[in-house]
Structure formats: C-alpha cells, structure tokens
LOLUM-954127 format. One line per 10 residues: number of its first residue (from 1); their letters; for each residue x, y, z of N, C-alpha, C, O. Coordinates in nm, 2 decimals. Example, Ala and Ser with C-alpha at 12.3 -4.5 7.8 and 13.67 -1.06 7.14 Angstrom:
# LOLUM-954127
1) as) 1.32/-0.57/0.78/1.23/-0.45/0.78/1.32/-0.33/0.78/1.42/-0.33/0.85  1.28/-0.22/0.71/1.37/-0.11/0.71/1.29/0.00/0.79/1.34/0.11/0.80
***
This chain:
# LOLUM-954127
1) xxxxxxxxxx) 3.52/4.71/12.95/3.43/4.83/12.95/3.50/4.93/13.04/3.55/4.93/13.14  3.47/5.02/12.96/3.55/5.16/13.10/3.46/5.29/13.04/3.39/5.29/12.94  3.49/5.41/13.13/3.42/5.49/13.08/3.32/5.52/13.00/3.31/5.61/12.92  3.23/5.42/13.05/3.07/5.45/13.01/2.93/5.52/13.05/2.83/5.46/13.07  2.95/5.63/13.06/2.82/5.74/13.11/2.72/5.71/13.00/2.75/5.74/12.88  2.61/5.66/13.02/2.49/5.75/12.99/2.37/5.67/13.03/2.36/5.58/13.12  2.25/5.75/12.92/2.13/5.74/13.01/1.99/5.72/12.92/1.96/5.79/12.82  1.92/5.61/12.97/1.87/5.55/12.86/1.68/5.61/12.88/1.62/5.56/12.98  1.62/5.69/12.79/1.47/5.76/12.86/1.37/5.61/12.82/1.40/5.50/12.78  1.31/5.64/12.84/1.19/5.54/12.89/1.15/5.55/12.74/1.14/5.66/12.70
11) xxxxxxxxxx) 1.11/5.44/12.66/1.06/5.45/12.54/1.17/5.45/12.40/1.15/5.41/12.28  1.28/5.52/12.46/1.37/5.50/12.29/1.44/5.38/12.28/1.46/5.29/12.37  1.49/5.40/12.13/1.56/5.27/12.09/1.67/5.34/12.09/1.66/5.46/12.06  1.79/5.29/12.13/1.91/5.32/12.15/1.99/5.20/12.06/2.00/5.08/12.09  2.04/5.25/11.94/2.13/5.13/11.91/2.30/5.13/11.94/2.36/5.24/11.95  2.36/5.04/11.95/2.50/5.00/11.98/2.59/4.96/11.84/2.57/4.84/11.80  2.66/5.03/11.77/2.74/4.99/11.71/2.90/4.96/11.70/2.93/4.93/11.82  2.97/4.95/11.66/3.11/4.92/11.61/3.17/4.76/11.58/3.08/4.67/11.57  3.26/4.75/11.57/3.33/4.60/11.52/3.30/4.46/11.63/3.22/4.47/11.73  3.36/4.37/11.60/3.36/4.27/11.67/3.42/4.29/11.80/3.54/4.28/11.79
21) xxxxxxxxxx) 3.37/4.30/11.91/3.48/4.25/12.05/3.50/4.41/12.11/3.58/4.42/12.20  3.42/4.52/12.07/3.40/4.67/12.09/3.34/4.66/12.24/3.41/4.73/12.32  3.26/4.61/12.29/3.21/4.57/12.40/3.07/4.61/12.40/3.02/4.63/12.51  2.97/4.61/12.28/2.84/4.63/12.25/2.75/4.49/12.34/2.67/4.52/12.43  2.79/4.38/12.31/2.71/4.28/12.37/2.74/4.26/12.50/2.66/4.21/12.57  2.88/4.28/12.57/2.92/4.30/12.70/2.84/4.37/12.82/2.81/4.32/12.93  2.80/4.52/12.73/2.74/4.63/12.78/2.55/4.56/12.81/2.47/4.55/12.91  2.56/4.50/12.64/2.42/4.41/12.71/2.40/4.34/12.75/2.29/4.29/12.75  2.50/4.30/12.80/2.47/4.19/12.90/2.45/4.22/13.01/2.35/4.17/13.06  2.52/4.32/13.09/2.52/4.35/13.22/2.38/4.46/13.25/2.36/4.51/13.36
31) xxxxxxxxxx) 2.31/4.47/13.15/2.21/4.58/13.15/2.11/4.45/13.17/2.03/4.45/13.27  2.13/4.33/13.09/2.04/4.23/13.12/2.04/4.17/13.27/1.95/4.10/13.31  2.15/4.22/13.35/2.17/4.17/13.48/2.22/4.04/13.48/2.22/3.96/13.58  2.29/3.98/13.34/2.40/3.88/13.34/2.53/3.90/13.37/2.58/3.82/13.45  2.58/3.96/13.34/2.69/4.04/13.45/2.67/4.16/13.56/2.56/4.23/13.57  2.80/4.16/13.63/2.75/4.27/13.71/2.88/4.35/13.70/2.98/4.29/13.70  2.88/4.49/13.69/2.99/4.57/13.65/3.09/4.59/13.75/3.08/4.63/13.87  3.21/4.54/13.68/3.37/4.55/13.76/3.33/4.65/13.87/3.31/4.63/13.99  3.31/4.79/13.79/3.35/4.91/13.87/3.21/4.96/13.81/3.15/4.92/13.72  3.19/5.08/13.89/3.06/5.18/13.87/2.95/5.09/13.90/2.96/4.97/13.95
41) xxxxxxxxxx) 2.80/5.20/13.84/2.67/5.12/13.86/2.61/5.16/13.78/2.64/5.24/13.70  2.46/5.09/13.81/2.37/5.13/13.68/2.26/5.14/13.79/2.25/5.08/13.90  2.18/5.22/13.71/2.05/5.28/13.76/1.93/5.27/13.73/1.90/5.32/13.62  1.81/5.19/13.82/1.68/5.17/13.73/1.56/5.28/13.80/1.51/5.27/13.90  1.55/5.37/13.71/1.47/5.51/13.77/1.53/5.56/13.90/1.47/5.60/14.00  1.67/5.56/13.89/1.72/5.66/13.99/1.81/5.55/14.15/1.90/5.59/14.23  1.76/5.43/14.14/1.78/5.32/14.20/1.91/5.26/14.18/1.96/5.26/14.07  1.95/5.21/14.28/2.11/5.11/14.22/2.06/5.00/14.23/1.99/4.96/14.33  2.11/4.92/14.07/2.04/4.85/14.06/2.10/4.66/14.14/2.06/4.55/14.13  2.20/4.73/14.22/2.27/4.64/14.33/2.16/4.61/14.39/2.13/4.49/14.39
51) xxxxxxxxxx) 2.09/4.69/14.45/1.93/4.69/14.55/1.85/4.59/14.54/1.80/4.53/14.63  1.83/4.58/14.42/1.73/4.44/14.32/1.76/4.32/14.35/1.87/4.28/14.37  1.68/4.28/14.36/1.74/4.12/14.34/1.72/4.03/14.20/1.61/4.00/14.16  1.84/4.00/14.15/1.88/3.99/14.00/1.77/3.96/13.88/1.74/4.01/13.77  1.69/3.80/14.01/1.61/3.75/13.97/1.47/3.84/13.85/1.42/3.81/13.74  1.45/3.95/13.97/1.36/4.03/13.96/1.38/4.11/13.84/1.30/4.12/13.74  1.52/4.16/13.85/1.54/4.23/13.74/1.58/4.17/13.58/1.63/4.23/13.48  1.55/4.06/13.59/1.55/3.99/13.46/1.45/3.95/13.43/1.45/3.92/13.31  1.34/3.92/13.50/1.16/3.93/13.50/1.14/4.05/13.42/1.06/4.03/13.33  1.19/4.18/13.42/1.17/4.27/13.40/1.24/4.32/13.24/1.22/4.43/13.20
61) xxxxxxxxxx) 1.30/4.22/13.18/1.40/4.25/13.02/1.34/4.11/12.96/1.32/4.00/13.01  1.33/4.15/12.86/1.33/4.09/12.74/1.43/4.07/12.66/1.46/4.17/12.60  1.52/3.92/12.63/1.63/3.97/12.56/1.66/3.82/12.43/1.65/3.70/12.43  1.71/3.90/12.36/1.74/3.80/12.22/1.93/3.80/12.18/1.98/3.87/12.10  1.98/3.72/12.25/2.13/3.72/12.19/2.14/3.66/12.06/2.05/3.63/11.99  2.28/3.63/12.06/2.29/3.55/11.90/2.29/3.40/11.94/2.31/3.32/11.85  2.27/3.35/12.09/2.27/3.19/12.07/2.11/3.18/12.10/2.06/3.11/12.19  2.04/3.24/12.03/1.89/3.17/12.10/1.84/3.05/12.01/1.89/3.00/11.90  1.75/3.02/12.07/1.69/2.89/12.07/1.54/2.87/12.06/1.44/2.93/12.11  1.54/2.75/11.98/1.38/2.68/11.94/1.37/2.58/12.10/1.48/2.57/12.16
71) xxxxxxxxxx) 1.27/2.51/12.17/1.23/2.44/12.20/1.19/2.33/12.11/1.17/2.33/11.99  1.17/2.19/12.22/1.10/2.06/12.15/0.94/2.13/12.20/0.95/2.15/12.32  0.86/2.14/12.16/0.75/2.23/12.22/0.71/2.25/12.09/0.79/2.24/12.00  0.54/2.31/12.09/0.42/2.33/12.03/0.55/2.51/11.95/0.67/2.55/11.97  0.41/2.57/11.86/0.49/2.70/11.80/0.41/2.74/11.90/0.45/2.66/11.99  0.33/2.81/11.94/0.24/2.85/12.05/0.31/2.86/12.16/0.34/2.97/12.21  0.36/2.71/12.23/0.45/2.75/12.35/0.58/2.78/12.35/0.63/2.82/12.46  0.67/2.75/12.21/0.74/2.85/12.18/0.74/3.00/12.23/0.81/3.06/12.32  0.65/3.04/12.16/0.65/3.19/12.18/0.58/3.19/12.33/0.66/3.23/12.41  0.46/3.16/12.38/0.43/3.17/12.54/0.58/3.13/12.61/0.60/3.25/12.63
81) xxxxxxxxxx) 0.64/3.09/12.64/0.80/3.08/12.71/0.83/3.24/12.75/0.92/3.26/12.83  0.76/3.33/12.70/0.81/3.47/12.70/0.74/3.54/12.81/0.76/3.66/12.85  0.63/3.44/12.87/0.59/3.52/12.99/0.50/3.38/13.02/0.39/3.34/13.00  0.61/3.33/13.09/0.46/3.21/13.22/0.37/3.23/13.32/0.29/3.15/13.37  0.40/3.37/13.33/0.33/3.42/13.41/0.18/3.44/13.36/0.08/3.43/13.44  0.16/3.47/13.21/0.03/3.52/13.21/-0.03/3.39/13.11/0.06/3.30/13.09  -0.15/3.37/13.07/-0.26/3.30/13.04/-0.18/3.27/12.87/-0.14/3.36/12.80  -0.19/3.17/12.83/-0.13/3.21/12.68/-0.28/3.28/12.58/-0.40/3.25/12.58  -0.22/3.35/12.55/-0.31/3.42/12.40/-0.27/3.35/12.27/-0.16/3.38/12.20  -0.33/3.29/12.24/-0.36/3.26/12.07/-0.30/3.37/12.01/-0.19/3.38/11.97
91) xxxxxxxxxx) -0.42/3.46/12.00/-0.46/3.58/11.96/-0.34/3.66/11.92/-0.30/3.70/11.80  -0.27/3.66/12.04/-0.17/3.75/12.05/-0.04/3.69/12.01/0.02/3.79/11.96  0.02/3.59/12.01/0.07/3.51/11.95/0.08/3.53/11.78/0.19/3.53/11.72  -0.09/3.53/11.71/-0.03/3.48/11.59/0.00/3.67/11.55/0.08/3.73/11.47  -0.11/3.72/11.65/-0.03/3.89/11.59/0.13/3.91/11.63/0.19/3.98/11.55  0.19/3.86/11.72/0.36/3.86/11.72/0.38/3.80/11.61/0.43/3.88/11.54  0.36/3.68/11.55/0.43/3.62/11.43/0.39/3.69/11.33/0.50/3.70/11.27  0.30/3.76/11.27/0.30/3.85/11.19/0.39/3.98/11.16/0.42/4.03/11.05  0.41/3.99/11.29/0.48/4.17/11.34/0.67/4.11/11.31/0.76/4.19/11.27  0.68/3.95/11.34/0.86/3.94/11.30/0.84/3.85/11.14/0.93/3.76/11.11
101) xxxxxxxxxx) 0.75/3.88/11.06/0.74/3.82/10.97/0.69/3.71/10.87/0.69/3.68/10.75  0.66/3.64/10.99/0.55/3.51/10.95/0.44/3.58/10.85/0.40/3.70/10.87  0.41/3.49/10.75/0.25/3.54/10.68/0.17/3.48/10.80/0.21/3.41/10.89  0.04/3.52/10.78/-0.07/3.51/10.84/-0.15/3.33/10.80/-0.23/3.31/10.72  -0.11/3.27/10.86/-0.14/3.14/10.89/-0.01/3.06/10.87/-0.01/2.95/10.92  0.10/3.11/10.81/0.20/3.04/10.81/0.23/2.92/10.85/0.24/2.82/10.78  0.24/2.95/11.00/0.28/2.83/11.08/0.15/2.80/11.16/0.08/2.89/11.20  0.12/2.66/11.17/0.04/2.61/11.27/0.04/2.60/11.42/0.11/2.51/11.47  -0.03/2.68/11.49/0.05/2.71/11.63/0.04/2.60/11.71/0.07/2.61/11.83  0.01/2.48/11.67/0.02/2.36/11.76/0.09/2.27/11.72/0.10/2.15/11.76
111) xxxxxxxxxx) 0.18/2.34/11.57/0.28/2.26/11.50/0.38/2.18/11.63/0.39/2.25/11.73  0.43/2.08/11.63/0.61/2.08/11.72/0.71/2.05/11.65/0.75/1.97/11.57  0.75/2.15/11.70/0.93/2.17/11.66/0.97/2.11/11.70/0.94/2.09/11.82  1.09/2.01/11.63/1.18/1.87/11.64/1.19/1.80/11.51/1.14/1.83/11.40  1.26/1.73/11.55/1.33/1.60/11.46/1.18/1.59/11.38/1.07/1.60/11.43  1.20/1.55/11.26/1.10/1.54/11.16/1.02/1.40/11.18/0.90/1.37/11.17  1.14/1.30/11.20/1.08/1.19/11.26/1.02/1.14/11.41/0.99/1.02/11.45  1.02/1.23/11.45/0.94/1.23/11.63/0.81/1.31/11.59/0.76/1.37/11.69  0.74/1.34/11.44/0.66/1.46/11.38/0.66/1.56/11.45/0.57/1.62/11.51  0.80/1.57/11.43/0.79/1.78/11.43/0.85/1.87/11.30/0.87/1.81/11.19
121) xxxxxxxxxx) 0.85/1.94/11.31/0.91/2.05/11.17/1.08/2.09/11.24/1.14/2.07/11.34  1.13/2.15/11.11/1.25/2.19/11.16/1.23/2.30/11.11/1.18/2.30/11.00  1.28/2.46/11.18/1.33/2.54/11.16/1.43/2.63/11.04/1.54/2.59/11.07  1.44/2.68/10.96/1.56/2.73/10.91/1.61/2.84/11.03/1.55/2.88/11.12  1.72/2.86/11.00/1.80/2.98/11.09/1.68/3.11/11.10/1.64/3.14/11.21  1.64/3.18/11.01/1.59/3.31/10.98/1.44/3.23/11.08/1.40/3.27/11.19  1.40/3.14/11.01/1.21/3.14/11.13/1.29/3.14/11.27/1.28/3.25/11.34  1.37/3.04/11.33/1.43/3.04/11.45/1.44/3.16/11.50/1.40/3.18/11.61  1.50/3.27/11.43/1.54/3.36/11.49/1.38/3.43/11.54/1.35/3.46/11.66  1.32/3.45/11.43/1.19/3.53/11.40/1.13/3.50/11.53/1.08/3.59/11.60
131) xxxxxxxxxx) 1.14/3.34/11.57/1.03/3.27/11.68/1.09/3.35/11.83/1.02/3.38/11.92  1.24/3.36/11.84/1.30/3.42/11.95/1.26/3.53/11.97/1.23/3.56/12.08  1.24/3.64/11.86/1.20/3.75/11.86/1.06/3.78/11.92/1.03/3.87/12.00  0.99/3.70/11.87/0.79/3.72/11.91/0.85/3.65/12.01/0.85/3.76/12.08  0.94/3.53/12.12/0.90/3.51/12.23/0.95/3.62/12.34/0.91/3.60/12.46  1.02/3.72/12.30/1.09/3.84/12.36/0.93/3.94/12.38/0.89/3.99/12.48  0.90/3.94/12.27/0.81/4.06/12.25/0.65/3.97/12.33/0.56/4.04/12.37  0.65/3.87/12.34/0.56/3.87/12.41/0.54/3.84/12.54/0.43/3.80/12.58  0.69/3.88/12.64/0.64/3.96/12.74/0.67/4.12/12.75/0.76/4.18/12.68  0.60/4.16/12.83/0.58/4.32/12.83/0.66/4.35/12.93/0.63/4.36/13.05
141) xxxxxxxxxx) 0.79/4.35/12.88/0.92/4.39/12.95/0.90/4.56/12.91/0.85/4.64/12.83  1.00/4.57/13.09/1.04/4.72/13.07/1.21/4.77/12.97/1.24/4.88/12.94  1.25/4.68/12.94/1.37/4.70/12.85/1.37/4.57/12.77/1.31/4.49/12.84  1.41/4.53/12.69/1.36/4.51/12.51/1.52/4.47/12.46/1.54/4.56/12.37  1.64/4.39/12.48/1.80/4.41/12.41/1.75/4.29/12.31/1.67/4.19/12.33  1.82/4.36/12.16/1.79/4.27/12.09/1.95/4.29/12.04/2.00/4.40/12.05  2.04/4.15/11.99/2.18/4.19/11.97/2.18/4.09/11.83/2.19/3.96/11.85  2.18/4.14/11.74/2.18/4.11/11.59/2.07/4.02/11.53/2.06/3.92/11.47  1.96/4.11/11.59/1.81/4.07/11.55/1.78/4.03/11.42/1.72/3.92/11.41  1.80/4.08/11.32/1.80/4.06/11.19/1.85/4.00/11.14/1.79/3.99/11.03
151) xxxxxxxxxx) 2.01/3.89/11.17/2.09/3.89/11.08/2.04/3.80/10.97/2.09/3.79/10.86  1.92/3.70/11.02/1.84/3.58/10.96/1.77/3.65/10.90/1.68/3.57/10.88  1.74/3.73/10.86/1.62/3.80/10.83/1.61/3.87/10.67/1.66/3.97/10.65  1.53/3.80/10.58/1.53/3.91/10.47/1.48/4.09/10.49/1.46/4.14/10.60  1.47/4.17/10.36/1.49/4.30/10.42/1.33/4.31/10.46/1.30/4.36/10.56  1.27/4.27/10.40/1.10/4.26/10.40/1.11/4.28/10.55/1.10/4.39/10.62  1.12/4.13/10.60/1.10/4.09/10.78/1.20/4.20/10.80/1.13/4.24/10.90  1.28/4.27/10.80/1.34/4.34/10.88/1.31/4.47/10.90/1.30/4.52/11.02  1.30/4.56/10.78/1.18/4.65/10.76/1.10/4.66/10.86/1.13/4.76/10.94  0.98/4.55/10.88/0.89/4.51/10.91/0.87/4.55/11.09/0.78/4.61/11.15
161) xxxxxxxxxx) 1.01/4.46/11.13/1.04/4.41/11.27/1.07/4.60/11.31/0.99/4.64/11.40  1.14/4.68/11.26/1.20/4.76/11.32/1.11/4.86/11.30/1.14/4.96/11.36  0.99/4.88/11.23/0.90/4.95/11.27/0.84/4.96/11.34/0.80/5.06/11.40  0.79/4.80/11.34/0.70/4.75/11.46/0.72/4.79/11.61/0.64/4.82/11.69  0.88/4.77/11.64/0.90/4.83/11.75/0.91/4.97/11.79/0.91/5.00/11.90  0.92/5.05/11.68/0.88/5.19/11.71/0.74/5.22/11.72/0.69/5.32/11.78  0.70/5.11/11.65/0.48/5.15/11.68/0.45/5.13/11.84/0.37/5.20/11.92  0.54/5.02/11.88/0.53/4.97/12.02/0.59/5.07/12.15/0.57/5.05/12.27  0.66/5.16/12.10/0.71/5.23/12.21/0.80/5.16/12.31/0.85/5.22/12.40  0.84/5.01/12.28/0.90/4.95/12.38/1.09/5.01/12.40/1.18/5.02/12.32
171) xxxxxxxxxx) 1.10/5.04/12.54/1.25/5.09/12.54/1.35/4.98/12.49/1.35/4.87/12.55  1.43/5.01/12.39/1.48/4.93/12.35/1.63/4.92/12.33/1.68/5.03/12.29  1.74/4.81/12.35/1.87/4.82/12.30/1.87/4.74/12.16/1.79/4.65/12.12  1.98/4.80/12.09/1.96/4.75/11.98/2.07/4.72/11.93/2.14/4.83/11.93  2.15/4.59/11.87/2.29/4.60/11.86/2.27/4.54/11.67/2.19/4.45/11.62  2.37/4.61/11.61/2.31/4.57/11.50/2.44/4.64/11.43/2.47/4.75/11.46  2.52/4.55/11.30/2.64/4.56/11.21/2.59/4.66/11.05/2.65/4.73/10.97  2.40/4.60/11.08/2.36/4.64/10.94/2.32/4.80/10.98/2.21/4.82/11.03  2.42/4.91/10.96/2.38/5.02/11.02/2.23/5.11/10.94/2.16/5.19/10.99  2.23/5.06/10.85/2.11/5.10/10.82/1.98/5.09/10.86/1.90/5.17/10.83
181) xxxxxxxxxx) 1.97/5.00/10.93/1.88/4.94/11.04/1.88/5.03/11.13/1.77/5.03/11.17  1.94/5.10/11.19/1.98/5.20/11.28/2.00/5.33/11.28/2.06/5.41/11.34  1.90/5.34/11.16/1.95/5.52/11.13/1.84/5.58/11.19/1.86/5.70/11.20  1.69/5.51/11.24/1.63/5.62/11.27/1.56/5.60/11.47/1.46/5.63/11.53  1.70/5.52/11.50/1.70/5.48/11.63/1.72/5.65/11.71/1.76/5.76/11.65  1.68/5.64/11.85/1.66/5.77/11.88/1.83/5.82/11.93/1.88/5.92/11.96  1.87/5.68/11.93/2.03/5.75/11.96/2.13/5.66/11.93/2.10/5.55/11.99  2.24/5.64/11.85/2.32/5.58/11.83/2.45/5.56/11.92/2.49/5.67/11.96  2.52/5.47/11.96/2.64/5.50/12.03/2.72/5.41/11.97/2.69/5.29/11.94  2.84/5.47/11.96/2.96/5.40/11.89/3.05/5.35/11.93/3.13/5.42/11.99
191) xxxxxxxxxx) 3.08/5.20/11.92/3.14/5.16/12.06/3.32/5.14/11.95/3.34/5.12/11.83  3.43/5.16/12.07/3.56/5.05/12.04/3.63/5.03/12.15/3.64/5.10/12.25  3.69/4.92/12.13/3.79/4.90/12.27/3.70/4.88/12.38/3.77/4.83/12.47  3.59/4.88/12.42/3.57/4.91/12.51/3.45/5.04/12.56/3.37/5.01/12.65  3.47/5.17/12.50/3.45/5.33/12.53/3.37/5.35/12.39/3.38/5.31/12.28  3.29/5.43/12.46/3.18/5.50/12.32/3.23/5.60/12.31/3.24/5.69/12.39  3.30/5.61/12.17/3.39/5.69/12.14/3.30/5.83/12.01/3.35/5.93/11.96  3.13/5.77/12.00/3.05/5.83/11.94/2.93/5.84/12.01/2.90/5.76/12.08  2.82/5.97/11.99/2.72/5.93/12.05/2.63/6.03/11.97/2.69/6.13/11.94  2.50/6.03/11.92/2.41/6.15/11.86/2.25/6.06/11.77/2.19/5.96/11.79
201) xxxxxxxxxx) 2.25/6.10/11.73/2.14/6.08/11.65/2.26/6.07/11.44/2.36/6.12/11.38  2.16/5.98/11.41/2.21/5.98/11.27/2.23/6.06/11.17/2.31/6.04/11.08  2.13/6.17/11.20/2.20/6.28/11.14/2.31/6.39/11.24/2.37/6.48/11.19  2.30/6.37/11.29/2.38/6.41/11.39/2.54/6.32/11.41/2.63/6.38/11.46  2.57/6.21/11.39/2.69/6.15/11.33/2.70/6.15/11.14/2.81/6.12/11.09  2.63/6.17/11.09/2.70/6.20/10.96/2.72/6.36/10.92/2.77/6.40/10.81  2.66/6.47/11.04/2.76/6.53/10.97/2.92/6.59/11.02/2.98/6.70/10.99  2.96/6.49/11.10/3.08/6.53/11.11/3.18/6.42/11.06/3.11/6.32/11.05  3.30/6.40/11.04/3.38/6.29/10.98/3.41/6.19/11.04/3.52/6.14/11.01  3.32/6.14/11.13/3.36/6.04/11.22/3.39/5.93/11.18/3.43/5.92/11.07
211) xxxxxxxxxx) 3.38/5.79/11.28/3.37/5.66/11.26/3.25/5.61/11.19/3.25/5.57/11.07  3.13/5.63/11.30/3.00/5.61/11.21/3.01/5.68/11.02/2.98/5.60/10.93  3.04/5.79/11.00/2.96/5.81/10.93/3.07/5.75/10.78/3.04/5.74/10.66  3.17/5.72/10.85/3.27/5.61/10.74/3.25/5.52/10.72/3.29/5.47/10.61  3.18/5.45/10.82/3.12/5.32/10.82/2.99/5.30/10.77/2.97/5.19/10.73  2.90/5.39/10.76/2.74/5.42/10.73/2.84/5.40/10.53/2.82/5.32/10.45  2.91/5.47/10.54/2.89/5.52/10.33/2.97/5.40/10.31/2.95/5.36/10.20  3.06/5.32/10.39/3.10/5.21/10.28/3.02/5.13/10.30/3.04/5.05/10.21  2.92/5.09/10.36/2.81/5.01/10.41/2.72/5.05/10.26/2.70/4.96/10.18  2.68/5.16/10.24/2.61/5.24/10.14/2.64/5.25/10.02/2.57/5.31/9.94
221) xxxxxxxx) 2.75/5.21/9.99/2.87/5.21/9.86/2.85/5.06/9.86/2.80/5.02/9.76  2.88/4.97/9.96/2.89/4.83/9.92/2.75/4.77/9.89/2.76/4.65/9.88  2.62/4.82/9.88/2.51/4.80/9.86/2.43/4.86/9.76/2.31/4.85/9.75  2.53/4.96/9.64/2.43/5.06/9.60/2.53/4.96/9.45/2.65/4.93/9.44  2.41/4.94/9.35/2.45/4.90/9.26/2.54/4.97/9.16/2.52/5.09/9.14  2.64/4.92/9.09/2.72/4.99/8.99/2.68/5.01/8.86/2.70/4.91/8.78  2.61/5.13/8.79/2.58/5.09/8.68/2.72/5.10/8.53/2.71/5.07/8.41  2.78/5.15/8.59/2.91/5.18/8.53/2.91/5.05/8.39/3.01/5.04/8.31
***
C-alpha cells in the first residue's frame, strides 16, 4: 500500500474495487486493526488510532472476509457470536436472517450445525456466508468491512442485503468484483498496485474513460443477453 489519502463520513458505504492482489482487502484489514500500517496513520474522529488499544478497536468493527466460518453451535448462537456482550435476541436474530436472505422460518434457530451424524445440518457455501453476514450485522459496530459479501449469494439475496444496509445507515466498507453491486455506494475507489488510482461516485467514474468505467461495461456486456 502507498499513497493512500482519504476519508471515510460517518454513515456511507464506500466500496473498494479493482483486480486480484490491488491491495483492497489489505487496506481492510488494517482499518479492521489486523494490521498496522508500515508508514502513515489512520484516524478515528480525529484520533490516532495508535492511541487505542487494538483490542478495543476491534470491539468496535464488524467484519466478514472471504475465510469466514459456521460454528458447531445452535443457528441462534451462530449469529449471537456477533456481540457477547449483549442478551441474545431471538427477535432480532430471525429479523437479521431475513434481511441476508433466509425466508422467514427457514431455519430453525436451535437447529446445530455439524456433521449430520452428531444431528446437526450442514451448510451450503451461500447460507454460510448469509449466517457470517447476520453475525456481523448483529453487533452494532461503528464500521461494517464486508469483502466479497455476495459472492454465495443469488441476485434476490444480494439485492436484498445491499439495500438493507443502506436502510441501516451503517458506515460501511465494501469490497466487491461484482461492480454492479456498487454503483449506488456513496463512493467508489479504485484500487491497483497498491494506490487508488480512481475515486467519485458512479456516475461520476463513468463519465470519464477510466478504469472503472471499462470494467463497469464489460461487466454489463458480459451479462446482457445477445439476441442476435
């Protein structure tokens, strides 16, 4: 990572794009307070966030990478894992599973996940992810990194999820290949090498000839049917 200025307002979704190895999940990591930056610093309301103590500051994020994980555990404490601190809510629970896709009774919240023969259920990739997502969302973090939230995800559930978090107002990172997912994020940045070599709003990168907006139309070309 090198030359990275900016600055993230309280409440928007910011998403992170470009190729593989651009330094998008690097960047979130060290926002998550899993790394700590070579050189420079980062700032939480004006604060270095050196000041903190790590612990604290990761009390404070909510985050979903691409290795997450089910527990051997109930669906219920599945998703409670996202804040031990507070009381589990049912309630609230089966409204997260709704909000990443589950129908409404779907899963049984005292179901356990595991080996089918110890009576538990097993997962496909797409619910796993879903379950990582409600266990993010249900603590009430001040930053929200989600880094290829959808990719399990049909478009329904994804639709779904990315509205949801704009109803929620939660400040959010967002890293995501499927740029369409990302067009109505409040700011895009374009990562390569390393350097955000792009930064604006989505209409504001398509209309000039950039990276994004080459990558937005073959994206939009490779999805739009041929009736030829």
């Amino acid at each position: 990572m090198e030359q990275v200025d900016l600055t993230i307002e309280r409440g928007q979704i910011v998403a992170l794009v470009g190729p593989n190895g651009s330094g998008k999940t690097t960047l979130a990591k060290i926002l998550a307070a899993l790394y700590a930056p070579a050189t420079g610093t980062i700032h939480w309301n004006g604060i270095d966030a050196a000041r903190f103590d790590p612990a604290h500051l990761r009390s404070r994020i909510a985050a979903v990478f691409q290795d997450f994980q089910s527990f051997s555990e109930t669906i219920a404490e599945n998703v409670a894992f996202g804040d031990l601190d507070r009381e589990t809510d049912r309630d609230r629970i089966g409204e997260l599973l709704e909000i990443v896709g589950f129908a409404a009774g779907e899963l049984d919240l005292d179901q356990l996940i595991g080996p089918e023969h110890d009576g538990g259920t097993a997962l496909s990739g797409g619910q796993a992810q879903r379950l990582a997502i409600a266990r993010a969302l249900y603590r009430d973090a001040d930053l929200l990194i989600l880094d290829e939230p959808t990719s399990a995800l049909d478009a329904r559930s994804e639709h779904g999820l990315l509205a949801a978090l704009r109803a929620m107002g939660r400040t959010t990172i967002l890293i995501s290949h499927r740029l369409a997912n990302v067009a109505e994020s409040d700011r895009i940045l374009v990562f390569a090498e390393g350097r955000i070599i792009e930064s604006g709003t989505h209409a504001d990168l398509m209309t000039g000839a950039g990276v994004y907006r080459e990558l937005y139309s073959l994206q939009a070309d490779l999805y739009t049917p041929d009736d030829s």
